[in-house]
N, C-alpha and C positions, 0 to 999 in steps of 0.2 A: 504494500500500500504506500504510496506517495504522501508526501508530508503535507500535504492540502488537503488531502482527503483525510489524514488522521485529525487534523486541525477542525476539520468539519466535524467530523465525529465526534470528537472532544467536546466541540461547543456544543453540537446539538445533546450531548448527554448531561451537561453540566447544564444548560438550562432547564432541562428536565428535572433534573434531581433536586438542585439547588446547592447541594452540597455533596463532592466524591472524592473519595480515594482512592493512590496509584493503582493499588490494588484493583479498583474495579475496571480502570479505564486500559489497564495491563491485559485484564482476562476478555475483556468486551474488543479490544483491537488486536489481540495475540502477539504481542509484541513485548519486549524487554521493556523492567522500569526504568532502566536510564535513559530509552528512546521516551517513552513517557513522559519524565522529568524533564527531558530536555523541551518539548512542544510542550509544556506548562510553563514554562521557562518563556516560550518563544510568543505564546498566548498572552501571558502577563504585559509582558512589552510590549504587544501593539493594543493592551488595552483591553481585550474583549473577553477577561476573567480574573479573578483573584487567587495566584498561587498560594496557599498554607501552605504551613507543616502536614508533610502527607500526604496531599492532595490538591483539590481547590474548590472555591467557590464562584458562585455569579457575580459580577460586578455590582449587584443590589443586594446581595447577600453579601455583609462585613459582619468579621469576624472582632465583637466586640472585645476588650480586654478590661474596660472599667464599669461599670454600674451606674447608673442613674438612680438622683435621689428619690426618694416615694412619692413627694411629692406630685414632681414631674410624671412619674411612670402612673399612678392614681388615676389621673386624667386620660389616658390616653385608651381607645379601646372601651369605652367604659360600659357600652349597648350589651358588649358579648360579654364581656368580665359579670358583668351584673348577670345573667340568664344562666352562666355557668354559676356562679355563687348562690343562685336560688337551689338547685338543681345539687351541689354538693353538700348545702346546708340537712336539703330531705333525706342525704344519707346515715346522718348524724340520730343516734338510737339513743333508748334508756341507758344509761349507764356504763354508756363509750367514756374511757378512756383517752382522750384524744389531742394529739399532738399538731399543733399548729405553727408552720414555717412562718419566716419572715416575709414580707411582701407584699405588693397592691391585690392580687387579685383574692388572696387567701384576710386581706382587710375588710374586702367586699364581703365574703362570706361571714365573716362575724356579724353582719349588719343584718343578716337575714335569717340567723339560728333561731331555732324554737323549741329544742328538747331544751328541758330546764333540767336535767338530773346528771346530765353529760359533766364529766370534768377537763379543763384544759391544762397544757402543758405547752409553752411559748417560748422563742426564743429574740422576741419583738417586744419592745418597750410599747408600742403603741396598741398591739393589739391586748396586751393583757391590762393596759388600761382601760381599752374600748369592752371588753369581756367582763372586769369587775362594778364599771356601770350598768350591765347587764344583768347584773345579777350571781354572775356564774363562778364556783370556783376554779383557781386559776394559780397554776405554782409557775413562774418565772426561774428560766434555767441559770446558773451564774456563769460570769465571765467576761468578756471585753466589749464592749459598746461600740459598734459603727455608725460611726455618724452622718456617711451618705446613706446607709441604707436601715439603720437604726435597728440594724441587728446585733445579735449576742453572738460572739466565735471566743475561738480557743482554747487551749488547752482544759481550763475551767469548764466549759463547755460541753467539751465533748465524757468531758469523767463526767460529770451531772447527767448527760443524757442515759449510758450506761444502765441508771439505775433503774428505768424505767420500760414498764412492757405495756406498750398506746395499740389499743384493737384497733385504730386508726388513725391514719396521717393525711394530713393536705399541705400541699407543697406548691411553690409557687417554681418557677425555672425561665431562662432567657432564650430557651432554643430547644426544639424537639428533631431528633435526626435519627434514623433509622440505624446509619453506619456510626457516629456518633453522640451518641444517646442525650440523654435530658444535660444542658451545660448552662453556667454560669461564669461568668466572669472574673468571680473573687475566688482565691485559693481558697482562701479561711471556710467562708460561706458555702464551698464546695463539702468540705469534711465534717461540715453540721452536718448538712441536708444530709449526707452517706450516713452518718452514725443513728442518726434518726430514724431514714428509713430503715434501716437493718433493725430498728427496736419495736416498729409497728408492724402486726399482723396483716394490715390491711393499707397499701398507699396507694392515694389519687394526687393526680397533677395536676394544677387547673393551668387551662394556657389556651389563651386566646389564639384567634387565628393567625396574630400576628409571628408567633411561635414556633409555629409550623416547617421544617425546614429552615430554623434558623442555625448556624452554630457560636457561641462565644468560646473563654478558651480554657474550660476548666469541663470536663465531664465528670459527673456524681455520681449519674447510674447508667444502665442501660435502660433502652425506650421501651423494654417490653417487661418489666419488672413490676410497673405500675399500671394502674387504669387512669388510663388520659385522657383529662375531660377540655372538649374543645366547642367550638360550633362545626358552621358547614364546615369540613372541607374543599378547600382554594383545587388541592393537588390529589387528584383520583388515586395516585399511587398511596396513599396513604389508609384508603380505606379498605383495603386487605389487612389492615392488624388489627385484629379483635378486641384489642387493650382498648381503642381510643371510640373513645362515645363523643359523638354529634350531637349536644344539646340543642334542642328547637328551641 
């Protein structure tokens, strides 16, 4: 195959996916990873993708590295965020257990809870204030204070989490990828969300569509570990995984 035609192929599959690995673009043109590497290489430079580590993404798909404050990220999305927070709230039973991440769309969801018997366990200054005006009990994990994203990390942290066994988790995440699973931006933030899910029997994602095929640069889990609660589907390929549910 001629390097025009791999170049084609490339794009046409990187628009598709959103986000790929040598690996796939290797097995999809039978060809060596350094031939690879080199037309990601040679794509980058005229412009019509983004090489990573690994791989690449679309030129509208960046690979974020910092976080955005709640404030900002609160507002954005907020039609789907809310229909997904109604819809994760009616999950929530008698005397769950339930551990609740950092983050706008897992905020929304406190707004709309209705079991009264449920207890929470938070690693967000904001939401276990919005939770004890509610009524609800609520233990606050210990350990270091972010102040763009007004979560709890580190070491502290994650020994605290430990102690606990949550029949359910809700998680909030900056990117859903099939070959690179649920990711966030922050290292720290990354080894809650993991230490947590590993201590809940039961984890949902909530993630707007904006989500969807996105990557940042920290992966916490694999995409198929949890049930991922979304809207429509943007990308058909996506609706072959039984994990992710379509809220109307």
């Amino acid at each position: 195959m001629l390097a025009e035609e791999r170049f084609r192929e490339i794009q046409k599959y990187v628009e598709s996916h959103g986000t790929v690995t040598v690996q796939e673009l290797t097995d999809l043109l039978n060809t060596s990873e350094s031939t690879v590497r080199r037309d990601l290489t040679e794509l980058h430079k005229r412009g019509t993708l983004i090489k990573v580590h690994g791989g690449a993404t679309t030129v509208g798909t960046s690979v974020r590295t910092r976080d955005e404050e709640l404030s900002v990220r609160r507002d954005r999305n907020t039609e789907e965020k809310h229909k997904i927070a109604v819809y994760a709230a009616e999950l929530i039973e008698a005397d769950d257990f339930v551990y609740l991440d950092a983050g706008s769309s897992v905020d929304l969801l406190i707004d709309e809870l209705n079991e009264e018997s449920a207890v929470f366990v938070t690693n967000a200054i904001g939401h276990a204030q919005k939770l004890l005006k509610k009524g609800y009990e609520v233990l606050l994990i210990g350990g270091k204070l972010k102040g763009v994203t007004e979560a709890i990390v580190g070491a502290e942290a994650l020994e605290s989490l430990n102690r606990y066994n949550f029949t359910k988790g809700f998680f909030g995440t900056n990117g859903v990828h099939p070959q690179r699973g649920l990711t966030t931006p922050d290292s720290e933030e990354a080894l809650v969300k993991k230490k947590a899910m590993e201590r809940c029997a039961q984890c949902f994602v909530l993630a707007d569509s904006s989500k969807i095929g996105q990557v940042t640069s920290i992966t916490f889990s694999d995409m198929k570990e949890s049930e991922i609660l979304t809207t429509e589907l943007k990308d058909s390929s996506y609706k072959k995984y039984k994990n992710i549910v379509e809220v109307k």
